[in-house]
Every structure is written in C-alpha cells, then in structure tokens.
Jmol script that loads the backbone (N, CA, C; Angstrom):
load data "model"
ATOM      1  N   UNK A   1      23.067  49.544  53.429  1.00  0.00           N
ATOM      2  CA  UNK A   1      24.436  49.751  53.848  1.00  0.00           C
ATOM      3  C   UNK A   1      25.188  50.471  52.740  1.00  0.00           C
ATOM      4  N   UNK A   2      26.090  51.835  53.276  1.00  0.00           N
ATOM      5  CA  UNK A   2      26.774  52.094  52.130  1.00  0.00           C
ATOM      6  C   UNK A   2      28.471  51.672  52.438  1.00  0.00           C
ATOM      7  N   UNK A   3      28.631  50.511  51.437  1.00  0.00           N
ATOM      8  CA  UNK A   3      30.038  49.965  51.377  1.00  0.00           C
ATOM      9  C   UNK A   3      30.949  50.443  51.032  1.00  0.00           C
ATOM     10  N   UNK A   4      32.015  51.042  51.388  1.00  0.00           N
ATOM     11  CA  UNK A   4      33.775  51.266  50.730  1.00  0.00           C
ATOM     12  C   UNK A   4      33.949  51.009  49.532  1.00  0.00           C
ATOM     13  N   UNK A   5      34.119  51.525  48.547  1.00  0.00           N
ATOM     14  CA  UNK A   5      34.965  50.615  47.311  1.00  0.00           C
ATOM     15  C   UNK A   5      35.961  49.617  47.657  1.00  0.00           C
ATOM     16  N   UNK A   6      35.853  48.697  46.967  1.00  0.00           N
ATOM     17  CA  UNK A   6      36.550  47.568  47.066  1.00  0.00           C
ATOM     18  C   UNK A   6      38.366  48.402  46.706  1.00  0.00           C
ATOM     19  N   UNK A   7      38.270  49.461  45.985  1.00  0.00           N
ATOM     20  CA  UNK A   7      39.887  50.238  46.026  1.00  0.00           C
ATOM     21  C   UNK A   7      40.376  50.653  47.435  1.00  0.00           C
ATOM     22  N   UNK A   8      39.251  50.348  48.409  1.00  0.00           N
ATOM     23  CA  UNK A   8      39.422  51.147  49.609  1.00  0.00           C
ATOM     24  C   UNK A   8      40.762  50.241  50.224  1.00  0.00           C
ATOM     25  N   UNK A   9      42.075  51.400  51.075  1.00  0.00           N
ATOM     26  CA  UNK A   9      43.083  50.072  51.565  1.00  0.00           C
ATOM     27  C   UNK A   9      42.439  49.229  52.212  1.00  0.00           C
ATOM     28  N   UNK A  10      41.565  49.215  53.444  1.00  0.00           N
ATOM     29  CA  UNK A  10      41.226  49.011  54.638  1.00  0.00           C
ATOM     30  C   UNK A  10      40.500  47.799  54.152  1.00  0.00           C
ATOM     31  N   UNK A  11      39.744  47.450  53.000  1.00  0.00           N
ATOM     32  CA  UNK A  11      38.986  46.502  52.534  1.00  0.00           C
ATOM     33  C   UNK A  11      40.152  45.735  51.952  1.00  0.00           C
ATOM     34  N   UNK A  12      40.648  46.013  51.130  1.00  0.00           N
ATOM     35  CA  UNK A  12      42.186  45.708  50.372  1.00  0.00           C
ATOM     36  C   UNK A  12      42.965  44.639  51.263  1.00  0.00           C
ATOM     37  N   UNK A  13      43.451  45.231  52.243  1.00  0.00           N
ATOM     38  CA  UNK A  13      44.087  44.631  53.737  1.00  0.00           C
ATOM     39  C   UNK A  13      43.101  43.074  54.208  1.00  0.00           C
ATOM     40  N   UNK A  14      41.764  43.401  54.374  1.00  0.00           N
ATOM     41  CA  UNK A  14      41.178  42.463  54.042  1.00  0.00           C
ATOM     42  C   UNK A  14      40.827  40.904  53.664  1.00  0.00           C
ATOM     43  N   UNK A  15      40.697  41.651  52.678  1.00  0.00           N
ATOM     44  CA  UNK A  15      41.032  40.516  51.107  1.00  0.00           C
ATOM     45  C   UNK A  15      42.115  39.948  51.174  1.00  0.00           C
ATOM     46  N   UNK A  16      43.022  40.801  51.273  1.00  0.00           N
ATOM     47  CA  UNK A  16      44.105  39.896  51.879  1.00  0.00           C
ATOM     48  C   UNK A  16      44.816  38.829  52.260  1.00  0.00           C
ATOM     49  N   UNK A  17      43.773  38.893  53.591  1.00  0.00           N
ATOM     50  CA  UNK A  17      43.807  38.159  54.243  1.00  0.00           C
ATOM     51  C   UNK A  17      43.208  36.888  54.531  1.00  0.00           C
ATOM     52  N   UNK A  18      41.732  37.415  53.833  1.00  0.00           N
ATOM     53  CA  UNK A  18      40.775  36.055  53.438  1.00  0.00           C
ATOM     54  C   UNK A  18      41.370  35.829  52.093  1.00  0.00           C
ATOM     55  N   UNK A  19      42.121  36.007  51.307  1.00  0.00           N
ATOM     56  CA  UNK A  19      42.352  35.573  50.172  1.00  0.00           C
ATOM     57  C   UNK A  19      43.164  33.989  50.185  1.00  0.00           C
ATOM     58  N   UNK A  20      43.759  33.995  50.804  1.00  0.00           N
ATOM     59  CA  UNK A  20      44.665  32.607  51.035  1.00  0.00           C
ATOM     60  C   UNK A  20      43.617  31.171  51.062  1.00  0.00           C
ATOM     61  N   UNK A  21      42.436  31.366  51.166  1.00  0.00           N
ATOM     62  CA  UNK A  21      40.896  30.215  51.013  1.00  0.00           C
ATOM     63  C   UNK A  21      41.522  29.245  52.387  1.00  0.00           C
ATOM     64  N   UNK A  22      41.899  29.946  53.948  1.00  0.00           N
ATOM     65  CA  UNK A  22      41.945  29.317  54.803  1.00  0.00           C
ATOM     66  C   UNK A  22      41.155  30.425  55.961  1.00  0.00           C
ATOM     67  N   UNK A  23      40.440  29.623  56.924  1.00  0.00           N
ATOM     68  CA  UNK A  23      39.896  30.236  58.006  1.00  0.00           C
ATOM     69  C   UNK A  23      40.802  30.723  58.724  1.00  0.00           C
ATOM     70  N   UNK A  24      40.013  32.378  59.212  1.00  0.00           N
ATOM     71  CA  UNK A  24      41.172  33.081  60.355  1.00  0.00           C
ATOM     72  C   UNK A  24      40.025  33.727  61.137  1.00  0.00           C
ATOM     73  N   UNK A  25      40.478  33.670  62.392  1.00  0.00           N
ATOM     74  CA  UNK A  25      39.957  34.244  63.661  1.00  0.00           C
ATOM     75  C   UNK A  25      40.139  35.497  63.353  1.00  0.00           C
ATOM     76  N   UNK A  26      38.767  35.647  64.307  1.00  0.00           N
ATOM     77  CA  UNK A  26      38.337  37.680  64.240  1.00  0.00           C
ATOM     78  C   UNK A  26      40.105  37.978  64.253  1.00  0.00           C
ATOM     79  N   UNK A  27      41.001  37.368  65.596  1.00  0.00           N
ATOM     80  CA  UNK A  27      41.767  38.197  66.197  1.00  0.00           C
ATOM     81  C   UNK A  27      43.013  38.084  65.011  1.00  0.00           C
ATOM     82  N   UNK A  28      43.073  37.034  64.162  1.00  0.00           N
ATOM     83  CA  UNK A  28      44.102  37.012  63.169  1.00  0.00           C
ATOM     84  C   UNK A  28      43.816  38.312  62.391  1.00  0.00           C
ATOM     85  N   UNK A  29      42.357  38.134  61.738  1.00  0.00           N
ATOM     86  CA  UNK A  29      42.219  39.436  60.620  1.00  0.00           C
ATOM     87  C   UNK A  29      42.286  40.747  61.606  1.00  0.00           C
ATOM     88  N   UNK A  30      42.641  40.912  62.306  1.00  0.00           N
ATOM     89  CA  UNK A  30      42.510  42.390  63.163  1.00  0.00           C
ATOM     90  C   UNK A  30      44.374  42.272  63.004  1.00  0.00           C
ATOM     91  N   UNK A  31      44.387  41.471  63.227  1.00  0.00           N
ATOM     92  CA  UNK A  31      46.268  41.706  63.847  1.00  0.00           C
ATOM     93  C   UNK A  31      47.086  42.004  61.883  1.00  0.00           C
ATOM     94  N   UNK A  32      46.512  40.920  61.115  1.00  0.00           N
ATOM     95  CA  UNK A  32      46.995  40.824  59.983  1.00  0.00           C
ATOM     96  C   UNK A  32      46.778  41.869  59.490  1.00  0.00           C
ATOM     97  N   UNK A  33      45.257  42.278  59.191  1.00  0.00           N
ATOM     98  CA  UNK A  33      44.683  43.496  57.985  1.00  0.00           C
ATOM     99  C   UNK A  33      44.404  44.787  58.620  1.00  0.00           C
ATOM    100  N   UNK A  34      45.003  44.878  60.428  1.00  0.00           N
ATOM    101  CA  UNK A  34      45.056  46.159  60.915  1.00  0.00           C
ATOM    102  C   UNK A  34      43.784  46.771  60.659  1.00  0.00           C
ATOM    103  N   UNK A  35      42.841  45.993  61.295  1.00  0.00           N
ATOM    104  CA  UNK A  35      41.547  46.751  61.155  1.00  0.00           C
ATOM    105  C   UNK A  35      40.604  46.035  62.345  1.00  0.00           C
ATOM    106  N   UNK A  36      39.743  47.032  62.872  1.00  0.00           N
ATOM    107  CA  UNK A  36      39.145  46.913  63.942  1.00  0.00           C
ATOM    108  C   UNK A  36      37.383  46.238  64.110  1.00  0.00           C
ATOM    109  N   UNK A  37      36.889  46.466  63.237  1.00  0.00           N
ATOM    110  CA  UNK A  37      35.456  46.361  63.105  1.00  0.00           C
ATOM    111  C   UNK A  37      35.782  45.551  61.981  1.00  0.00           C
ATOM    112  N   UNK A  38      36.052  44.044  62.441  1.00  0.00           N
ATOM    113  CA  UNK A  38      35.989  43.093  61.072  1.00  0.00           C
ATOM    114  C   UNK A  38      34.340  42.346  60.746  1.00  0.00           C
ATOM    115  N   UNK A  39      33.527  42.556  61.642  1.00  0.00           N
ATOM    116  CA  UNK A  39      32.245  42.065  61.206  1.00  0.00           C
ATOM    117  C   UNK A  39      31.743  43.420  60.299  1.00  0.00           C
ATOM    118  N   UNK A  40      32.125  44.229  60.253  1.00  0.00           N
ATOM    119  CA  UNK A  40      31.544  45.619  59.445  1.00  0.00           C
ATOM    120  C   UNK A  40      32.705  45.413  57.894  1.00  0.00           C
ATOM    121  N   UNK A  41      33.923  45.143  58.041  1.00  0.00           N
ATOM    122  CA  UNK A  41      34.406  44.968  56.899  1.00  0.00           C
ATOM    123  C   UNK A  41      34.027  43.695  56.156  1.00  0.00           C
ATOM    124  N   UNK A  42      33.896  42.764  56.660  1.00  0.00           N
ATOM    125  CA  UNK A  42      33.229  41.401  56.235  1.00  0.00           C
ATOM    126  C   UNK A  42      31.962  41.970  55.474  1.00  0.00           C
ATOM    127  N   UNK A  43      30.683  42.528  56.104  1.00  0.00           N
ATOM    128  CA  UNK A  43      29.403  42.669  55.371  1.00  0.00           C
ATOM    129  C   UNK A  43      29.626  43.878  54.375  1.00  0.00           C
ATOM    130  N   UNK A  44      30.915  44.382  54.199  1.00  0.00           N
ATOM    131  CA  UNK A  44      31.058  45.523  53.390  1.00  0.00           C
ATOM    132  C   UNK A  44      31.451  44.767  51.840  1.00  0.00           C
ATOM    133  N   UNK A  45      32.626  43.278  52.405  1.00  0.00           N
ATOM    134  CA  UNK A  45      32.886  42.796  51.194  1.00  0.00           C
ATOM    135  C   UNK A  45      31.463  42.082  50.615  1.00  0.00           C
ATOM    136  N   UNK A  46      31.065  41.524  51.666  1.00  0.00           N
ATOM    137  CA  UNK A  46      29.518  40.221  51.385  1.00  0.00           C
ATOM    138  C   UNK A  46      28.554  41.533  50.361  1.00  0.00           C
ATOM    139  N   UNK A  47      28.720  42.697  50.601  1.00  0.00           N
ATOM    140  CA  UNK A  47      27.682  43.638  49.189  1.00  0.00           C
ATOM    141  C   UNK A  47      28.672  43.861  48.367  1.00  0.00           C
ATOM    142  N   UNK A  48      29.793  43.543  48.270  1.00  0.00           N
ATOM    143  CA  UNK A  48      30.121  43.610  47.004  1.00  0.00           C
ATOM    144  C   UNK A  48      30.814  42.405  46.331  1.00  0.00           C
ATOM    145  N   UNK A  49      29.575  41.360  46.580  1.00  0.00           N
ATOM    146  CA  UNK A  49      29.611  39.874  46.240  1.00  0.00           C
ATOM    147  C   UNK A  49      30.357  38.862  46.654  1.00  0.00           C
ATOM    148  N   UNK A  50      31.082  38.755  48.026  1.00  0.00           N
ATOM    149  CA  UNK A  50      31.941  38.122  48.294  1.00  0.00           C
ATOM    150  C   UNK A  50      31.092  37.169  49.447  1.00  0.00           C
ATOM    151  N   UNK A  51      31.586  35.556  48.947  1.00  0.00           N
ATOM    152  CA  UNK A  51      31.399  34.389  49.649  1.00  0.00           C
ATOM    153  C   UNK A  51      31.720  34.236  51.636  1.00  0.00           C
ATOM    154  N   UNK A  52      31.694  34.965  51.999  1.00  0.00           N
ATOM    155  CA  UNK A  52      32.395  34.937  53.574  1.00  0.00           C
ATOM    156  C   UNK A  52      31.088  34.240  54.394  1.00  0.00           C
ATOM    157  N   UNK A  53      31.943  33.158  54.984  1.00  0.00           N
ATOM    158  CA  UNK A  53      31.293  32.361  55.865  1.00  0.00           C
ATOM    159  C   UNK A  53      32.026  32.974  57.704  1.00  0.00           C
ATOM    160  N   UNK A  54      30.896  33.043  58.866  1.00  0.00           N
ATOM    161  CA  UNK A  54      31.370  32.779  60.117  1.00  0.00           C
ATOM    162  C   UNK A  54      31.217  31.612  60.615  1.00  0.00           C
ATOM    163  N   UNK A  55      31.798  30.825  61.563  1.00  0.00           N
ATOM    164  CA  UNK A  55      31.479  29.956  62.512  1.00  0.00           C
ATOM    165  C   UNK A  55      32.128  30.169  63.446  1.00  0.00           C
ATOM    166  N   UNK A  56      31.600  29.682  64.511  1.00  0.00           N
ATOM    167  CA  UNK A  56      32.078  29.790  65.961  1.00  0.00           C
ATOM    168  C   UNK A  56      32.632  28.490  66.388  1.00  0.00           C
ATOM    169  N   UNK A  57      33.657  28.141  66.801  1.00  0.00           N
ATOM    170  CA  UNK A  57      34.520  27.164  67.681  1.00  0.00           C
ATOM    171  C   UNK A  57      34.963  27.251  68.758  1.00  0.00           C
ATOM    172  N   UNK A  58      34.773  26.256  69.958  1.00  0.00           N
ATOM    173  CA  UNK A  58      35.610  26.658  70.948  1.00  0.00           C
ATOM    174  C   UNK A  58      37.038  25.293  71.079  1.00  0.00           C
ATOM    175  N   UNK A  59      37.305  26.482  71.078  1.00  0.00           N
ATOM    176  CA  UNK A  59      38.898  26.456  71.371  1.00  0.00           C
ATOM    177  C   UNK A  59      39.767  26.356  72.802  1.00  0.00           C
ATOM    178  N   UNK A  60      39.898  25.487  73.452  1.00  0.00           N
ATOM    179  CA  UNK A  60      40.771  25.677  74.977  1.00  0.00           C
ATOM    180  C   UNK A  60      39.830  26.332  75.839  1.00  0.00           C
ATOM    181  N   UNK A  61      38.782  25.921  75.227  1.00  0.00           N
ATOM    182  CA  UNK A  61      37.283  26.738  76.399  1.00  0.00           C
ATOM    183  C   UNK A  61      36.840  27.648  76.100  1.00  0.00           C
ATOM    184  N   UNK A  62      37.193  28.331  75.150  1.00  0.00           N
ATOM    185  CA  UNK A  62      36.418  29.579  74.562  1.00  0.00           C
ATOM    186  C   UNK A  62      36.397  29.828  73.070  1.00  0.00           C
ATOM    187  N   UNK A  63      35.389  30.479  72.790  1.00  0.00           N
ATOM    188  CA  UNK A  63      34.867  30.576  71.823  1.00  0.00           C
ATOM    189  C   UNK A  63      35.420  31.465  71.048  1.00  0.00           C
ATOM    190  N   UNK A  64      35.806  31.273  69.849  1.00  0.00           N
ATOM    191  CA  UNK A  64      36.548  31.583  68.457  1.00  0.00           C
ATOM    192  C   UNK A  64      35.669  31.778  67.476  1.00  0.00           C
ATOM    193  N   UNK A  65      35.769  33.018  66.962  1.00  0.00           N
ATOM    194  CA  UNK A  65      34.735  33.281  65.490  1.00  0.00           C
ATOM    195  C   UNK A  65      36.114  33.100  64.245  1.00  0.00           C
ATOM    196  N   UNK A  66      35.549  32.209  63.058  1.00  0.00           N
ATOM    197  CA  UNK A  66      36.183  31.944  62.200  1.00  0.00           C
ATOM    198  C   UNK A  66      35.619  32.929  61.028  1.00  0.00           C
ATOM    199  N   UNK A  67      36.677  33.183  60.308  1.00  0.00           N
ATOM    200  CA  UNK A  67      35.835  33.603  58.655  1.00  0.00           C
ATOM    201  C   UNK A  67      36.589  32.749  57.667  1.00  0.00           C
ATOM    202  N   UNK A  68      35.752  32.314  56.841  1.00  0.00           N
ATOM    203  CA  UNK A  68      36.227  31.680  55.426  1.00  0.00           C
ATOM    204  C   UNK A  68      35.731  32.668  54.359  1.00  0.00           C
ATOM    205  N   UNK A  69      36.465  32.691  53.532  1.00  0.00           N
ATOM    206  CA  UNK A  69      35.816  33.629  51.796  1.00  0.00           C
ATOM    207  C   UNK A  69      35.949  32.155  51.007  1.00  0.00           C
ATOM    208  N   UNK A  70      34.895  32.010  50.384  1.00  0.00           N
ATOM    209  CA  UNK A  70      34.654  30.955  49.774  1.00  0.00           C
ATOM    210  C   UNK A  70      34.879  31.135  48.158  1.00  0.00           C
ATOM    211  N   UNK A  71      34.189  32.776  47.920  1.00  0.00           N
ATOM    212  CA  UNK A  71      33.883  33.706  46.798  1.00  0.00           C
ATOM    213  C   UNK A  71      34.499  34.842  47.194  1.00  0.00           C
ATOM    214  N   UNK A  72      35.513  35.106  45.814  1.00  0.00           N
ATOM    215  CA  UNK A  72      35.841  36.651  46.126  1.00  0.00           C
ATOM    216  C   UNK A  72      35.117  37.648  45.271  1.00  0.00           C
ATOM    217  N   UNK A  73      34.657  38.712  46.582  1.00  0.00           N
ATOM    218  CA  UNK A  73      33.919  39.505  45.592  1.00  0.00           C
ATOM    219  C   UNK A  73      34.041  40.244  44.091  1.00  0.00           C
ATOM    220  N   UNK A  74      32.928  40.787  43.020  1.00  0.00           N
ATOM    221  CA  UNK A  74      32.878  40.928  42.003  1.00  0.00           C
ATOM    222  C   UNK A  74      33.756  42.539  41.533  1.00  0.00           C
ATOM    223  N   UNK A  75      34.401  41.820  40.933  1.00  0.00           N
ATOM    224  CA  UNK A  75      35.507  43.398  40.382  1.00  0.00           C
ATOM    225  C   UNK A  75      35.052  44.401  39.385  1.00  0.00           C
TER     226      UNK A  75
END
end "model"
wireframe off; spacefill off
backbone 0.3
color backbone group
C-alpha cells in the first residue's frame, strides 16, 4: 500500500477525529473528518503505526462499524 503522509489534510482530519481515545461510527468520521473511504484512511494511518481497532455493533437493529485509535501513529 502506498500511504499519504501523515501531513496529508485528509489524514490530518482524521486523526482528528480518532484522537479524542473515544469510538466513532464509520458515519461520525465521514460527517466529522469529511472524508469518504474511511476504511482506506484507517489502513493508511494503521502503516504509519497507528493502533485503530473496528468492531461491529448493532444498534436499533442494525449494524454499526466502530473505530477506536488506541495508538497514535509514529511522527
């Protein structure tokens, strides 16, 4: 995979957002960090060492993907 620099905004926006060390739904980090392909920005931060966990929950009957950053990637 070739990853963004971590200077990139779009990764930046991100971080962001997982930075706060609380779980957010695909649809939070799309609405928050204005970005569309968050499983592609996720494995962009995970190569440049960052802790990000998924899980799936359902929620009111349907199913919710969570992300946690546990580790922020290496600067």
């Amino acid at each position: 995979m070739h990853a963004a620099p971590l200077t990139s905004p779009r990764l930046q926006r991100v971080l962001a957002v997982l930075g706060d060390g609380r779980a957010h739904t695909t649809r939070d980090i799309v609405r928050r960090g204005r970005v569309m392909a968050v499983n592609a920005c996720v494995a962009e931060l995970r190569e440049h060492g960052a802790k990000i966990s998924c899980t799936a929950r359902i929620i009111t009957g349907r199913r919710r993907f969570f992300y946690l950053m546990t580790k922020g990637p290496r600067t």
